[in-house]
N, C-alpha and C positions, 0 to 999 in steps of 0.2 A: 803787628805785621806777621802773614804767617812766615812759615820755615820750610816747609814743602810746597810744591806747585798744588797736587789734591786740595791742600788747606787753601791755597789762594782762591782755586777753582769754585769750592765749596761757598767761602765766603762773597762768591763774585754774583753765585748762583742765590744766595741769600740779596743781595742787596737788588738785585735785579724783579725782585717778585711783582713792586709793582711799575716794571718798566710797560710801555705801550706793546711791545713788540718782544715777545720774549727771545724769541729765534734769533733774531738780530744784536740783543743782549749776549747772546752764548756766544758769538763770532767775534766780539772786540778782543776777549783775552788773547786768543790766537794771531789775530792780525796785530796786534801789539806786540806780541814776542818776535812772531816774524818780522816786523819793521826794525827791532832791536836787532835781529841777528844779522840780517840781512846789512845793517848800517855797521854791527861788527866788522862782516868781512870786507866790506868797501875798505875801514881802516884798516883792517889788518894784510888785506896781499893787496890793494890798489892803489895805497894813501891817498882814498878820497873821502874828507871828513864832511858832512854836511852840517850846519845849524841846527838848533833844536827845533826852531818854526819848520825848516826845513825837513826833519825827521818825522813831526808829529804829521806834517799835510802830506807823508809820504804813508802814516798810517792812516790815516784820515780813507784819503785815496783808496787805499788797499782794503778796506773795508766797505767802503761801496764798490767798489767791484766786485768783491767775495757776493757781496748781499745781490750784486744784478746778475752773478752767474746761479747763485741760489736760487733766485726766484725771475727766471729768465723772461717772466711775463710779466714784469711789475717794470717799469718805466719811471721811478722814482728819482731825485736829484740827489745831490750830495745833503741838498740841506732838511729832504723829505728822511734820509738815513737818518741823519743826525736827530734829526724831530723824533723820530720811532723807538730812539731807546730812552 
């Protein structure tokens, strides 16, 4: 595991070499930690706690939409994202 975010980044940037779609690879790490923080503050000033199915299709989600504002002309599905990396 790494120790610093760089290190994670790095190794996230390595495993991704032979994804379909590399652009769309770079955009999980970040939609990932923001579906974490984001689920932080719900717990922490809202007390609203969600499930973990419920967490992960909240990053899920937030990653096709990063990818459809990214590439505002691509008309992709949630399951064409998930195919692409």
């Amino acid at each position: 595991m790494p120790w610093k975010v760089s290190e994670a980044l790095k190794s996230w940037e390595a495993a991704g070499v032979n994804a379909k779609d590399r652009n769309r690879w770079r955009i999980i790490p970040a939609s990932i930690w923001w579906t974490i923080w984001k689920e932080r503050n719900s717990r922490c000033f809202e007390s609203i706690e969600n499930d973990v199915q419920k967490v992960k299709l909240n990053c899920i989600l937030l990653l096709c939409f990063w990818c459809n504002q990214v590439y505002s002309n691509d008309t992709v599905s949630v399951i064409d994202v998930l195919d692409s990396i």
